[in-house]
C-alpha positions as CSV (number, residue, x, y, z in Angstrom):
1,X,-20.6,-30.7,-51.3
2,X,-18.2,-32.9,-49.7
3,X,-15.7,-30.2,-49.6
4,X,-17.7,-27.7,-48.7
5,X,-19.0,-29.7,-45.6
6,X,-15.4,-30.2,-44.5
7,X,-14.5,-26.9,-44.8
8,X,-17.5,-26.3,-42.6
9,X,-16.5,-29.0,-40.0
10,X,-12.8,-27.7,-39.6
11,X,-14.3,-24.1,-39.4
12,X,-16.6,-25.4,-36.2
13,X,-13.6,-26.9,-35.1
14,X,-11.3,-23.9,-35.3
15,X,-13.9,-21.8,-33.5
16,X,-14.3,-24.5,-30.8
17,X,-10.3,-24.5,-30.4
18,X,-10.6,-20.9,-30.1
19,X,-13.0,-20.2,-27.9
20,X,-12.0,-22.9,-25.2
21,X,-8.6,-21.2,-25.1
22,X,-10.2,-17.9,-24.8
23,X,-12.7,-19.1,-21.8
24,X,-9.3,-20.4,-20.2
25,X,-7.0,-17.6,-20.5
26,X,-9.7,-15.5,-20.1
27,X,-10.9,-17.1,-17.0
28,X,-13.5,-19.6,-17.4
29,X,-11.1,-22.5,-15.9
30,X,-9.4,-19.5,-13.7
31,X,-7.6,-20.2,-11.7
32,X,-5.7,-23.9,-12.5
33,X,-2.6,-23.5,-10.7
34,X,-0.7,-21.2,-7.9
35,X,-1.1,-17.4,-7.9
36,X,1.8,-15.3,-7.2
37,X,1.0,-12.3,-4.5
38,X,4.2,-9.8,-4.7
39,X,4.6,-8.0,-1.8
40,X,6.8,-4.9,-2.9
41,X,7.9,-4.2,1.4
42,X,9.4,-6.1,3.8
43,X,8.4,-9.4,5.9
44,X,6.3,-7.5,8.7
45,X,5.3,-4.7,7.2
46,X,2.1,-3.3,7.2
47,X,1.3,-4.2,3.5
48,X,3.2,-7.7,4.3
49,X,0.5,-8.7,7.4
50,X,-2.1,-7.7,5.5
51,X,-1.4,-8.9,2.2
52,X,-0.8,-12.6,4.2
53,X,-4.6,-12.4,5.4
54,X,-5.8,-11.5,2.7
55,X,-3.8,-14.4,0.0
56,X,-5.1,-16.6,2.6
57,X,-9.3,-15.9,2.6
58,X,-8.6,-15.4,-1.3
59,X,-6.8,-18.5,-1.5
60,X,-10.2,-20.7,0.4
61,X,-12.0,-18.5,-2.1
62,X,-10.3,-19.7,-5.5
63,X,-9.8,-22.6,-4.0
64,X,-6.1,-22.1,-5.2
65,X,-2.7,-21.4,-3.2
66,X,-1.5,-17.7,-2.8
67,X,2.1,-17.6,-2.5
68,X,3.3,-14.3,-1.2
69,X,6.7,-13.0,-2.4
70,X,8.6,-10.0,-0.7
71,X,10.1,-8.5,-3.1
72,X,11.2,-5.0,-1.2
73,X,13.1,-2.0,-2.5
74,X,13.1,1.8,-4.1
75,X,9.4,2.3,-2.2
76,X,8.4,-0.4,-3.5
77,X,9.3,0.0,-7.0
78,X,11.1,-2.8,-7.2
79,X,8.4,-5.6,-6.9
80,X,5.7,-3.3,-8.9
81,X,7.9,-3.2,-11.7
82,X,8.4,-7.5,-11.6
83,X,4.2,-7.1,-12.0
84,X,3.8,-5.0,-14.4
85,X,6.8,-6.8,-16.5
86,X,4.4,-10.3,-15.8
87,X,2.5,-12.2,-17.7
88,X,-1.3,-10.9,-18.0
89,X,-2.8,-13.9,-17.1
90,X,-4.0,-13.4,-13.3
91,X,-1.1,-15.3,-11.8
92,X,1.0,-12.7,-10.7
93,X,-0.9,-10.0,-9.0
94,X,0.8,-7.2,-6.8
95,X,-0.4,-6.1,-3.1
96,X,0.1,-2.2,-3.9
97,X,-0.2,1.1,-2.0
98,X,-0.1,4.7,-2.0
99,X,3.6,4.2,-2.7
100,X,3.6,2.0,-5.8
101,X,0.9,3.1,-7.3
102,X,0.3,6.4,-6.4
103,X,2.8,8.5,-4.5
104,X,5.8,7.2,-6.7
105,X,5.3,8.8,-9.8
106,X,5.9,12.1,-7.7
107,X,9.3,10.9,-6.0
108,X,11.0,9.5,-8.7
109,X,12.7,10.7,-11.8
110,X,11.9,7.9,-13.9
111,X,10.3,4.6,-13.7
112,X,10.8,1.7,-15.2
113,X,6.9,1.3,-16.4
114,X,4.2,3.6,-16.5
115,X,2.3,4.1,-13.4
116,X,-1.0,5.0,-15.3
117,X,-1.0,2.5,-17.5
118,X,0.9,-0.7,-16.3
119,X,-1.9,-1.8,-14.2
120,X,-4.8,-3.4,-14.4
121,X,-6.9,-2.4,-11.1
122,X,-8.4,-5.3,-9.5
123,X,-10.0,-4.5,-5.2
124,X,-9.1,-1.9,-3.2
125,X,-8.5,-3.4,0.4
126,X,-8.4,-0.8,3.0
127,X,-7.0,1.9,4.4
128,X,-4.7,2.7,7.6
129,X,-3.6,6.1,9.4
130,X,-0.1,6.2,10.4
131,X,1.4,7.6,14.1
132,X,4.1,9.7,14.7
133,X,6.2,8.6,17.1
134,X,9.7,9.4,18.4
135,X,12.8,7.8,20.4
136,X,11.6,8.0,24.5
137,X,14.8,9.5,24.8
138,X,13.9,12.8,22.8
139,X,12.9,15.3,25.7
140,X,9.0,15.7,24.4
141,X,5.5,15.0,26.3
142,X,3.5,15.9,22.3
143,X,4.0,16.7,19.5
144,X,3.7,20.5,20.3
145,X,6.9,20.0,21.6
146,X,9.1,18.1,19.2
147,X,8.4,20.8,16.8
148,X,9.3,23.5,19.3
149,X,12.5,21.0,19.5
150,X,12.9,21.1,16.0
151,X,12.3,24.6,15.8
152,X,15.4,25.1,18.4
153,X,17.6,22.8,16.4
154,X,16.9,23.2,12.4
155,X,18.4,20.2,10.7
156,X,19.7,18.2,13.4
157,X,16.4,16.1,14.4
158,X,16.7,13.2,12.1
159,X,13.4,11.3,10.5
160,X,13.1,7.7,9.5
161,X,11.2,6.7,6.4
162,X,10.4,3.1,4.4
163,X,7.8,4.1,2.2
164,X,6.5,7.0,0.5
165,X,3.6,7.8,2.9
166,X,6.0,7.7,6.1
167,X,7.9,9.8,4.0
168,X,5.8,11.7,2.9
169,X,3.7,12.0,6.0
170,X,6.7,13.6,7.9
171,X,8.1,15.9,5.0
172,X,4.2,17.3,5.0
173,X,4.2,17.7,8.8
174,X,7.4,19.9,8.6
175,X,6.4,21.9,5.9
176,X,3.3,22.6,7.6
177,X,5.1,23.4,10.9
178,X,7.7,25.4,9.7
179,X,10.5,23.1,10.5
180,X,13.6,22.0,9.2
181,X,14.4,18.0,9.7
182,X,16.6,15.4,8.6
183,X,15.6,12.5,6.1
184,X,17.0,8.9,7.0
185,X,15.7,6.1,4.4
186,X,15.6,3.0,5.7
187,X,14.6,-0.1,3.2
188,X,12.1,-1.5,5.5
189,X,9.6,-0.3,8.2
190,X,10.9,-2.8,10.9
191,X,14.7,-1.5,10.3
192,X,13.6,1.9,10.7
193,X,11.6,1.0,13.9
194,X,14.4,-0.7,15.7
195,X,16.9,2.3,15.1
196,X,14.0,4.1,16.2
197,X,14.0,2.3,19.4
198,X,17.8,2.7,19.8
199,X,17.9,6.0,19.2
200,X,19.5,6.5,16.3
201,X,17.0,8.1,14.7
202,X,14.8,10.9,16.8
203,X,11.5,10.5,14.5
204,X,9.5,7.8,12.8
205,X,6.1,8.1,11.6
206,X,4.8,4.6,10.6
207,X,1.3,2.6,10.1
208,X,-0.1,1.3,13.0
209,X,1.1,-2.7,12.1
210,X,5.2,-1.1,12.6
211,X,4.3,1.5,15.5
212,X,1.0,0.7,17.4
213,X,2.8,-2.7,19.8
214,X,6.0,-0.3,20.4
215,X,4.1,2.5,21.9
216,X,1.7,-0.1,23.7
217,X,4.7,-1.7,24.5
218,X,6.5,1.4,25.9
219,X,9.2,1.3,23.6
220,X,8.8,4.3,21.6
221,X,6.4,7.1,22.5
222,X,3.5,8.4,20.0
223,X,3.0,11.6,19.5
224,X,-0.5,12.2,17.2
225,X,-2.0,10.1,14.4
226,X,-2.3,11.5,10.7
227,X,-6.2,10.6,10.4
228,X,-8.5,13.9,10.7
229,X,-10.0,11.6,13.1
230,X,-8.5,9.9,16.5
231,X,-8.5,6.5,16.4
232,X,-10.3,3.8,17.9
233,X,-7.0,2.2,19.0
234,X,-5.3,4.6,20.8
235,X,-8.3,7.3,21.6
236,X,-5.5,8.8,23.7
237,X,-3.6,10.0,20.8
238,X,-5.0,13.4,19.5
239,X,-4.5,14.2,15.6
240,X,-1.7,16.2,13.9
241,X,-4.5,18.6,13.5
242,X,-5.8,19.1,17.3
243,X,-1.3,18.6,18.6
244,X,-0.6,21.9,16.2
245,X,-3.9,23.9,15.6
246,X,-3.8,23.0,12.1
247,X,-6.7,22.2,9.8
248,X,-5.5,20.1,6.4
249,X,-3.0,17.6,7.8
250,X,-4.2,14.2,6.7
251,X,-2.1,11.3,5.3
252,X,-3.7,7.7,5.0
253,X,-1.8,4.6,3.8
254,X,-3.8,2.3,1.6
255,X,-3.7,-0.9,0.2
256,X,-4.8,-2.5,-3.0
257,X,-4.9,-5.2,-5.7
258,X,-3.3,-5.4,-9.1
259,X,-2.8,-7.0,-12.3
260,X,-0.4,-6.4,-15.1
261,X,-2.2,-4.2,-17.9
262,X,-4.1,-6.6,-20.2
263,X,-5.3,-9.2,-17.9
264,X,-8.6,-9.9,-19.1
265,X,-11.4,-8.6,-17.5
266,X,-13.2,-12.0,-16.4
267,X,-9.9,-12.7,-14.8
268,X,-10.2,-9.5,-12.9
269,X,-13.7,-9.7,-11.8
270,X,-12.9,-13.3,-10.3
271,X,-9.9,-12.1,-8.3
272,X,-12.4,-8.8,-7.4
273,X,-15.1,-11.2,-5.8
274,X,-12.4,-13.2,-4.0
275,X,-11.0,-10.1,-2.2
276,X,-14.0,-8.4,-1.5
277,X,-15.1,-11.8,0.1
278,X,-11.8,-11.5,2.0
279,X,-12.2,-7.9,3.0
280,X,-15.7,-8.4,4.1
281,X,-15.0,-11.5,6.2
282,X,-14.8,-11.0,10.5
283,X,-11.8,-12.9,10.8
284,X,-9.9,-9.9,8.7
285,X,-12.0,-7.2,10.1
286,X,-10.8,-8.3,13.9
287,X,-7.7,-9.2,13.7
288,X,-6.8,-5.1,12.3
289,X,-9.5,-3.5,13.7
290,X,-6.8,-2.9,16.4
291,X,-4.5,-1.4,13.7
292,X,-7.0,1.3,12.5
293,X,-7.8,-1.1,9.4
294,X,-10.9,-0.1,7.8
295,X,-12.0,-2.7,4.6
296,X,-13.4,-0.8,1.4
297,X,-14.7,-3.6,-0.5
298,X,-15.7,-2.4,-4.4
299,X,-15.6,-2.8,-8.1
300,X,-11.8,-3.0,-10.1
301,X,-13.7,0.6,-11.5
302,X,-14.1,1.7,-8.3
303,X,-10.2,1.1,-7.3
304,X,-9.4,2.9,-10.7
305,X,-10.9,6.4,-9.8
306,X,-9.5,6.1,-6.4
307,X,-6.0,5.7,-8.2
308,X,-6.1,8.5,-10.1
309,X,-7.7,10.9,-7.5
310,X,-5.2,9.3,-5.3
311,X,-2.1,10.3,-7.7
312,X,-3.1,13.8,-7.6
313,X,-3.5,14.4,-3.9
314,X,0.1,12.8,-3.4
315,X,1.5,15.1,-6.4
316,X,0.4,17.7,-4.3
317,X,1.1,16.3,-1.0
318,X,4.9,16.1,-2.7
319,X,4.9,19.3,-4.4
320,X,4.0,21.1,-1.2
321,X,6.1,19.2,0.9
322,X,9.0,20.1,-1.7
323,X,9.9,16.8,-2.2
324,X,12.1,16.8,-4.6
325,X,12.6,13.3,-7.5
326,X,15.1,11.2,-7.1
């Protein structure tokens, strides 16, 4: 009996070990320490400002520092694939986009991880339009007239590009347009914007954070935005739709939360709340209002539909573009 009891004791035991270490990794003390927010694009960048504000409200949230970390390269390939190579523990999450987890499936080859599967969804944040603007050297008044330009000069008008949706946003307006253009990567947004500015580069078009202060500032000129609709920001600005008659041009840069694949799901849904707090609060909602920011908050299920969809209308955004992998 004596034996028996033991055994029963050290069972208890056992299980208690057990499920305390389960209710920590699995979120119950979550989060004990720093979290790790890789920002796969530059400092300044779109997904850089916004992924700041938002590790900041999270970090009041959790009531646990968010330490952002550029980490920019390859569309942003680079600091997705430190994510999905992390621990899944919740404290190393990625501040993704169309381009990491979407669009580059399409561009590349091969990647070093699998975009379907290397991620665990956790908020979608929101979503910006991007404006095409050019050097105010380039002789055009709209964009009717840059693609007469380009038109009269196939191959010689040059195009900047950071990311896959300005890339992708200007190989889709040529194809559409019928013009020919020439593709110059930069590995950041703000790079591309100040050769922009200098002129060595005719075309750039860029999310609202990169392009919006250079037109207000008169350093660049915008041409249309990619939305369907015009934007509160600059109502001046018509759409690529209403410049060229056309009626399917849309391109929207988005941003979003992940998690390496196997973070548990408490973990998840505690990081979830946290951002959808963030992306609900006015402080967020003002400060890129002005940038055509619109917050989307919603369930890590929610994000992972949107992903796929989202996969498949840049696959075809890519295909038709003729885009080919690198």
């Amino acid at each position: 009996m004596g034996f028996r009891f033991s055994s029963t004791l050290a069972l208890a035991l056992s299980l208690a070990t057990t499920w305390a270490h389960a209710q920590t990794s699995a979120g119950g003390t979550f989060p004990n320490k720093p979290i790790k927010a890789i920002v796969p694009f530059a400092p300044g960048s779109a997904t850089d400002q916004i992924g700041r504000a938002f590790a900041q409200k999270m970090s009041e949230n959790l009531g646990q520092t968010i330490v952002v970390e550029n980490r920019a390269g390859v569309n942003g390939m680079l600091g997705a694939d430190a994510v999905a190579k992390s621990a899944p523990d919740g404290y190393t999450i990625l501040v993704g986009t169309n381009s990491t987890n979407a669009a580059l499936k399409s561009l590349m080859k091969k990647l070093p991880y699998d975009q379907d599967t290397a991620f665990a969804p956790i908020a979608f944040l929101g979503s910006v339009p991007l404006i095409v603007g050019v050097n105010n050297d380039v002789p055009v008044k709209n964009l009717r007239d840059f693609v007469n330009l380009a038109k009269s000069k196939s191959g010689q008008v040059t195009f900047a590009s950071a990311s896959a949706s300005q890339r992708v946003s200007s190989e889709m307006l040529a194809s559409m347009a019928g013009i020919q253009m020439t593709h110059v990567p930069y590995k950041s947004g703000p790079a591309a914007m100040t050769d922009l500015i200098g002129g060595q580069v005719n075309m750039f078009t860029a999310d609202f954070a990169v392009m919006l202060p250079q037109v207000k500032a008169g350093k660049v000129r915008g041409l249309a935005v990619t939305s369907t609709q015009r934007a509160a920001a600059v109502p001046d600005l018509p759409t690529v739709n209403e410049a060229l008659g056309l009626k399917d041009y849309e391109l929207i840069a988005y941003f979003a939360l992940f998690a390496p694949a196997g973070t548990p799901p408490e973990i998840v849904n505690r990081l979830n709340r946290a951002a959808n707090a963030a992306a609900s609060d006015k402080d967020i909602q003002e400060r890129f209002s002005a940038l055509g920011f619109e917050t989307s908050p919603g369930t890590p299920q929610a994000l992972a539909e949107r992903t796929r969809v989202e996969t498949a209308k840049w696959a075809k955004a890519i295909r038709e573009a003729k885009i080919e992998a690198e």
